[in-house]
C-alpha positions as CSV (number, residue, x, y, z in Angstrom):
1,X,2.5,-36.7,-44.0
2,X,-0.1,-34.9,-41.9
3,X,-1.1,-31.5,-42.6
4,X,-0.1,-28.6,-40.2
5,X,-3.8,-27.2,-38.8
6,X,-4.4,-23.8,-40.5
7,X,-4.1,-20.8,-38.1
8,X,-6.9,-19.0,-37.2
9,X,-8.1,-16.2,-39.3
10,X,-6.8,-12.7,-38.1
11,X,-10.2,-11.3,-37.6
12,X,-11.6,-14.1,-35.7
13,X,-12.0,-12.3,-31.6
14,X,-10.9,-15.1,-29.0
15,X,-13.6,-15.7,-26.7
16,X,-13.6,-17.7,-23.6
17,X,-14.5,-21.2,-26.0
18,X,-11.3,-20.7,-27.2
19,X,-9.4,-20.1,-23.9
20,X,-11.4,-23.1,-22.1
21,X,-11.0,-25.4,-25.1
22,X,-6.9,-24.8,-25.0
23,X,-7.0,-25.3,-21.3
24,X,-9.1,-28.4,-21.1
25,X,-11.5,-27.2,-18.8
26,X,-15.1,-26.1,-18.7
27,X,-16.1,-22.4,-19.8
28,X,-17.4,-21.8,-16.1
29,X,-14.0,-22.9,-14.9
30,X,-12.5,-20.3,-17.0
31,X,-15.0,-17.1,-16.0
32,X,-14.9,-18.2,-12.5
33,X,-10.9,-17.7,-12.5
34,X,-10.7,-14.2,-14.6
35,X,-13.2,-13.6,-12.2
36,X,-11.2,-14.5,-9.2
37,X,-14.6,-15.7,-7.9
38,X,-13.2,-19.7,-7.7
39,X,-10.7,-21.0,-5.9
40,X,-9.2,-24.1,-8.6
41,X,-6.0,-26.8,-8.0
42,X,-2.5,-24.7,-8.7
43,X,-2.8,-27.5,-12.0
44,X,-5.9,-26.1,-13.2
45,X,-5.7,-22.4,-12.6
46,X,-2.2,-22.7,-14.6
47,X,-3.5,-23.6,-17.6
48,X,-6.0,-21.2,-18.0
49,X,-3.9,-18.6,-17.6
50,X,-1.8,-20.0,-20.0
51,X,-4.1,-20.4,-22.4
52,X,-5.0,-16.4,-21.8
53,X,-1.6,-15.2,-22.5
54,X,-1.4,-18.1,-25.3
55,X,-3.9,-17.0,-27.4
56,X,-4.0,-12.8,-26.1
57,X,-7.4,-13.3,-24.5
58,X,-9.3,-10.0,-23.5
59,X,-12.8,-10.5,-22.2
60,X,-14.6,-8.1,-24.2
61,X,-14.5,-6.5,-27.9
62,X,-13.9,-2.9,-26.9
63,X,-11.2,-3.4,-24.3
64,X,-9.1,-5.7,-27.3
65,X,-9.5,-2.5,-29.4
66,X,-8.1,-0.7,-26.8
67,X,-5.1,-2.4,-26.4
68,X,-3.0,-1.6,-29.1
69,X,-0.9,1.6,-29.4
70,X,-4.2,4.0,-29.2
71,X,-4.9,3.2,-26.0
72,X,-4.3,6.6,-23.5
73,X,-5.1,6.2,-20.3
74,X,-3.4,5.1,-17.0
75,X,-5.3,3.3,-14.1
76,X,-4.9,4.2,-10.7
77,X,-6.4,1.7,-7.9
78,X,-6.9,3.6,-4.0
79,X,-7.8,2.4,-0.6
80,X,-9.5,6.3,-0.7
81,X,-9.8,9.5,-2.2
82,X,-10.3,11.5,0.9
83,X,-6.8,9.9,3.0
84,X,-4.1,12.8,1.8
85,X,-0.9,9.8,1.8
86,X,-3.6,8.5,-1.4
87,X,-4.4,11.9,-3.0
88,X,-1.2,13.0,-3.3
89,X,0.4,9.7,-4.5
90,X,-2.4,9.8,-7.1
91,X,-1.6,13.6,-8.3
92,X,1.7,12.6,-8.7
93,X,0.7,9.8,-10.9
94,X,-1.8,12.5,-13.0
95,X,1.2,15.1,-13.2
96,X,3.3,12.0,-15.1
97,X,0.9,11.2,-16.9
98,X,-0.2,14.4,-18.6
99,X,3.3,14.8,-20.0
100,X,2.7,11.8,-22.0
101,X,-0.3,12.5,-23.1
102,X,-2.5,9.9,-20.8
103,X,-5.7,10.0,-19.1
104,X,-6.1,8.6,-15.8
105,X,-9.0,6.5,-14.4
106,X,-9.2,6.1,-10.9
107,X,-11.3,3.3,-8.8
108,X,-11.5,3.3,-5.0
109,X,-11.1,0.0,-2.9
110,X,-12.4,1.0,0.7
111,X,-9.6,-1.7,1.6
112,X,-11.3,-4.4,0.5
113,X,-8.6,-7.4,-1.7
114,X,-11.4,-8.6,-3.4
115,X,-12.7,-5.4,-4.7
116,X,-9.3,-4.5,-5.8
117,X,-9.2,-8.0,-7.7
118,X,-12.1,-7.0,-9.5
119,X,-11.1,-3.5,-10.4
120,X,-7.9,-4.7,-11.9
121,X,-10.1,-7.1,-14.0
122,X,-12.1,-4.3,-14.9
123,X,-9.2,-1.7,-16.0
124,X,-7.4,-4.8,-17.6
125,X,-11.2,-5.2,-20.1
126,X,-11.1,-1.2,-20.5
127,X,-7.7,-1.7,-22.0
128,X,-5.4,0.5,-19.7
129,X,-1.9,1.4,-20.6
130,X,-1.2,0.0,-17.3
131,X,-2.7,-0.8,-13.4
132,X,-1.2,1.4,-10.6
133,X,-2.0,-0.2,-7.2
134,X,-1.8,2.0,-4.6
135,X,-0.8,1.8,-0.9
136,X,-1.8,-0.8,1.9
137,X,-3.1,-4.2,1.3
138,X,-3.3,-7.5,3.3
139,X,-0.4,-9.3,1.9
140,X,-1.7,-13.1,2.3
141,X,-1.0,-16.0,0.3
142,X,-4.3,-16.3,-2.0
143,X,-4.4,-12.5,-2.6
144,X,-0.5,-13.0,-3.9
145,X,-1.4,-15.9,-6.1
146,X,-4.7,-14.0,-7.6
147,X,-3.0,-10.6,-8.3
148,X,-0.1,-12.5,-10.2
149,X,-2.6,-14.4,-12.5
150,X,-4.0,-10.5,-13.5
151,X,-0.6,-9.6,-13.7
152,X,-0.1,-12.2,-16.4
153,X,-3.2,-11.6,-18.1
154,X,-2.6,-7.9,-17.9
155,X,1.4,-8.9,-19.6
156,X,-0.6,-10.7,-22.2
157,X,-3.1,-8.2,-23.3
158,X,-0.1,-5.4,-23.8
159,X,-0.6,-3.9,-20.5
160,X,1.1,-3.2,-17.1
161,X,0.9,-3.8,-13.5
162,X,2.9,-0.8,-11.5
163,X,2.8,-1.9,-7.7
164,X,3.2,1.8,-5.8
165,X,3.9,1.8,-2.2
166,X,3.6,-1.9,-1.5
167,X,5.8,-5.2,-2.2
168,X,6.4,-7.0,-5.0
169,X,4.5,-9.9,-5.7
170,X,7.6,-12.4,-6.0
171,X,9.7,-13.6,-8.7
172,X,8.5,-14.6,-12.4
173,X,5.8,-12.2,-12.1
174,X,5.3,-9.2,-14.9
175,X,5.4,-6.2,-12.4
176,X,7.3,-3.0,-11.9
177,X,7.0,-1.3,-8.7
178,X,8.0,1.8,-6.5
179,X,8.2,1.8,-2.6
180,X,9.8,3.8,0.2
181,X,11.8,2.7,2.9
182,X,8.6,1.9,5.3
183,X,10.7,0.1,7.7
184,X,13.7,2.5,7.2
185,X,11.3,5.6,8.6
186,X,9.8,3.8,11.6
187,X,12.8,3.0,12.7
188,X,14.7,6.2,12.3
189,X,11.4,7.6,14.0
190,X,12.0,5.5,17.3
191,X,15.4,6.2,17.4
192,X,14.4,9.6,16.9
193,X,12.6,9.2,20.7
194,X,15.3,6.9,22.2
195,X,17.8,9.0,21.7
196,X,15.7,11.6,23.5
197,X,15.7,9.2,26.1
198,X,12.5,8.1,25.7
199,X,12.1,3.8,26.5
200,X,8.2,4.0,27.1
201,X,7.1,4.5,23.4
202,X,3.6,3.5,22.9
203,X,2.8,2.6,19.6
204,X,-0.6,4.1,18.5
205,X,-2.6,2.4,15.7
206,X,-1.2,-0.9,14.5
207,X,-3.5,-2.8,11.9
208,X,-2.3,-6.3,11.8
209,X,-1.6,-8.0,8.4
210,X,-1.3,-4.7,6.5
211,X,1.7,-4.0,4.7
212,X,2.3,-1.0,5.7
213,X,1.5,-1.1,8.5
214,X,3.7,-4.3,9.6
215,X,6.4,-2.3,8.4
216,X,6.4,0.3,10.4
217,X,6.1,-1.7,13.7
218,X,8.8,-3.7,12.4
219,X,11.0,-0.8,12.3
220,X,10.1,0.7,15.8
221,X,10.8,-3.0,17.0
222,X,14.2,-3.0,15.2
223,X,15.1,0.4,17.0
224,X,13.9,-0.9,20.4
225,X,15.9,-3.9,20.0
226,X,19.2,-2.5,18.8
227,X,18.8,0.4,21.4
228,X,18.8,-2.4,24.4
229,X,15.1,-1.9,25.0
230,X,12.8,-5.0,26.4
231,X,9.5,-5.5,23.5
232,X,6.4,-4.6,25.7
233,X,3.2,-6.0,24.0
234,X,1.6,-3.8,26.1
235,X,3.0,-0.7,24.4
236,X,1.5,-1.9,21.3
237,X,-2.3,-0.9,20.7
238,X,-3.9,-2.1,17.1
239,X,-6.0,0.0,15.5
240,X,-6.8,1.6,12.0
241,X,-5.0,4.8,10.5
242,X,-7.6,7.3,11.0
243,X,-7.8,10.9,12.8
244,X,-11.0,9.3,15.0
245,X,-9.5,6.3,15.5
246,X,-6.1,8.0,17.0
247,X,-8.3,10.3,19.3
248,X,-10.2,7.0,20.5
249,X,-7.5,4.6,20.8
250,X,-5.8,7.6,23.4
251,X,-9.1,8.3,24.8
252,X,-9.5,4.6,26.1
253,X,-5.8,4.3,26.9
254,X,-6.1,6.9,29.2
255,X,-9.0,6.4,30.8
256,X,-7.3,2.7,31.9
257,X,-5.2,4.6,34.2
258,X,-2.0,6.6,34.4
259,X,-0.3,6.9,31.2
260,X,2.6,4.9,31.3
261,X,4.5,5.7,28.5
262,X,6.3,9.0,27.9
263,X,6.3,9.2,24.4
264,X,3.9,7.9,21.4
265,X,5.2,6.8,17.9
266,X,1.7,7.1,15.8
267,X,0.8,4.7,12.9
268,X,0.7,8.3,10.6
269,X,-0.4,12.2,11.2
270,X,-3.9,11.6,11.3
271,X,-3.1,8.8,14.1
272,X,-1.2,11.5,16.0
273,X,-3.2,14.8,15.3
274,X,-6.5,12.7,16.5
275,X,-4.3,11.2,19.9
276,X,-3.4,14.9,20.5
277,X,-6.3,16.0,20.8
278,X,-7.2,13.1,23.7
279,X,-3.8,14.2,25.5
280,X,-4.7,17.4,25.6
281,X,-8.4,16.6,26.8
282,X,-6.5,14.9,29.7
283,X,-4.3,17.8,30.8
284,X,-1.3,16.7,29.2
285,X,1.0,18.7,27.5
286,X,3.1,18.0,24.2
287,X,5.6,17.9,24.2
288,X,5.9,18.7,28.0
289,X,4.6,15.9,29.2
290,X,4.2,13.7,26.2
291,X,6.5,13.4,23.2
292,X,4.2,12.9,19.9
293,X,5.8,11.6,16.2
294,X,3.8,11.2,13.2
295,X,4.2,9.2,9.9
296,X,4.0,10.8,6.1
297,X,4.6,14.3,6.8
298,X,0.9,14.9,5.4
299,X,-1.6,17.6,6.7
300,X,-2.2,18.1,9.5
301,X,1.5,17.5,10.6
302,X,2.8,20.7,10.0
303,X,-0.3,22.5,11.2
304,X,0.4,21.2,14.7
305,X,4.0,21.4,14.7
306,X,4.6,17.6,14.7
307,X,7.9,15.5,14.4
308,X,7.1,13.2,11.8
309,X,8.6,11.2,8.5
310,X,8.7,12.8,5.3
311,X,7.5,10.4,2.6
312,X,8.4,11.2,-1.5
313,X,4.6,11.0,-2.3
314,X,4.9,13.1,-5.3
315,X,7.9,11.4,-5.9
316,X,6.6,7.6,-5.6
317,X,3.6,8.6,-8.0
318,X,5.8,10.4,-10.6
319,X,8.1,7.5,-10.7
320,X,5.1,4.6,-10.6
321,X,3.6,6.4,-14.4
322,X,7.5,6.6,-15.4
323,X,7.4,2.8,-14.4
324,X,4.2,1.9,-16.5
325,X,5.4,3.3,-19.4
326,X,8.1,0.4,-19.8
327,X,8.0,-2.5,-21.7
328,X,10.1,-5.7,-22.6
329,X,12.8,-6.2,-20.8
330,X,13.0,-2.6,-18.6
331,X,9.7,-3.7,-17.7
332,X,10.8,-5.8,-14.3
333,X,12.3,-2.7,-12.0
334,X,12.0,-2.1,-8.2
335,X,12.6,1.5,-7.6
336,X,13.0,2.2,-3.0
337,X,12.8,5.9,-2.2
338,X,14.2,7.0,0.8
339,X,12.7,8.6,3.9
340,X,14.0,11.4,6.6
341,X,13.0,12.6,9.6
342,X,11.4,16.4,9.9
343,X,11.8,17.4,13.5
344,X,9.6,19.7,14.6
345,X,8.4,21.0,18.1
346,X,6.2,17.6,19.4
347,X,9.4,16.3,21.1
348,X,11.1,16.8,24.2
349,X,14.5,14.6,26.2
350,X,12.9,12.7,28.6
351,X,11.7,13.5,32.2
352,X,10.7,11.0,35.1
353,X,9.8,13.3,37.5
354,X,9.3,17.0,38.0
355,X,9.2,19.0,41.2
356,X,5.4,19.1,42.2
357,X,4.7,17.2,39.6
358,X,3.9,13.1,39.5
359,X,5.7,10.9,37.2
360,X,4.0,10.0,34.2
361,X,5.6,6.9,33.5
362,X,4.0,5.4,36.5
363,X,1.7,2.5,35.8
């Protein structure tokens, strides 16, 4: 009767050999797909993970160290550090943290899914408690299927992946995650302007593909729709969520020709505060002439008396360390927060015309 193999000693670090060997596949194969730098057949790139989880696989010395019970620290992934919706979201996160006794690292993204896939690999070898992603990302197909092999591989070396103000990444993958009703507040916001009579709502500062962002114009679209309002493309103008970019994206609109519009829903505050400033440069009043809502509820909203949606920040960072914490079986929870509108003074009811005055819907 054949002898069972011996396992291996205790001591004995797994290295990539040992992962490659178990998958069947070359050692390039292997550092190419923890390095989400190769783009293998669904066939191959399961078994290497497999193999990681299999045999606990941690690409360096120092992080396997880490990953036991002495590990302390909490990483935080960030489009930015200067955009307040990321700064407070990541306090929130820090204030968690420190009452249980964790460290926080932070790495910035500019935006970019690949450097994000890279940071998490890098967290993941420095042997974090757990991965917080933060905030927008351009939820495609590849990006999915990458970010659940790290999630594995984060699963398998005793950490966690907290998704925080974004999607989860589909069933059967190790991920907790916190959102807030995205589509909820955009839609509450143009009802918001409806109700006020407003049908004209020009939507400032759509970036296509984004999460966040495609939930908020999903919500303005639901409200239009349920309100008996025609979709105009037109009223629709793409840009990113930036103070500059707001005051540009008005600038040019406005420059096209009469307005056309009556109110503008804006992608966030910084969106709105930067289009204000081009209304204003054009002798329009808000809310007078022009009704203005924000998004978030961040400065510079109430600094300029702006109608906007509150978002939990605090709240959604808090609860995204409470989230990495878990393990086992708690350890596969979706947590929504809600969202509520803060009225202000940027809104007004509707008017087509005014005595001496020329309609500014006209277009």
């Amino acid at each position: 009767m054949p002898q069972a193999s011996a396992p291996e000693p205790a001591a004995r670090r797994v290295t990539i050999r040992d992962v490659a060997a178990r998958a069947g596949v070359s050692i390039a194969t292997v550092s190419r797909i923890l390095g989400g730098t190769y783009p293998p057949a669904p066939a191959t790139r399961n078994k290497v993970m497999r193999a990681v989880r299999e045999l606990d696989y941690v690409a360096n010395p120092h992080a396997r160290a880490l990953t036991g019970a002495t590990s302390k620290t909490i990483a935080i992934v960030l489009n930015s550090v200067v955009s307040p919706y990321y700064a407070h979201v990541a306090q929130g996160v820090q204030a968690e943290a420190a009452k249980h006794d964790r460290l926080c690292l932070i790495g910035t993204t500019g935006g970019d899914a690949g450097r994000e896939l890279a940071t998490v690999r890098l967290m993941r070898e420095e042997g974090a408690d757990a991965v917080i992603l933060v905030g927008n990302v351009i939820d495609d197909e590849d990006y999915k299927a990458r970010m659940s092999e790290y999630a594995h591989a984060l699963a398998a070396a005793g950490s966690q992946l907290v998704l925080c103000g974004r999607p989860p990444l589909g069933p059967g993958v190790p991920s907790v995650g916190v959102e807030f009703d995205n589509t909820g507040g955009a839609r509450a916001a143009t009802s918001h302007l409806l109700s006020a009579g407003h049908e004209r709502i020009l939507y400032l500062a759509h970036r296509a593909g984004y999460t966040t962002s495609e939930g908020r114009i999903a919500g303005y679209r639901e409200a239009l729709a349920a309100f008996g309002v025609a979709h105009d493309p037109s009223l629709e103008v793409e840009g990113t969520m930036e103070r500059a970019e707001g005051y540009r994206l008005m600038k040019r609109r406005l420059a096209a020709g009469p307005p056309g519009f009556t109110a503008v829903f804006a992608a966030n505050d910084l969106v709105a505060a930067g289009a204000l400033r081009a209304l204003k440069e054009h002798g329009l009043r808000v809310p007078d002439d022009i009704s203005l809502m924000g998004y978030d509820d961040l400065p510079p909203a109430e600094d300029i008396d702006l109608t906007t949606v509150h978002v939990p920040h605090d709240e959604l960072g808090r609860t995204a360390a409470r989230l990495a914490f878990e393990r086992g079986a708690a350890a596969t929870g979706h947590v929504m927060l809600g969202t509520h509108i803060v009225v202000r003074d940027s809104v007004r009811p509707a008017v087509r015309r005014r005595q001496g005055h020329r309609s500014i819907v006209q277009g």
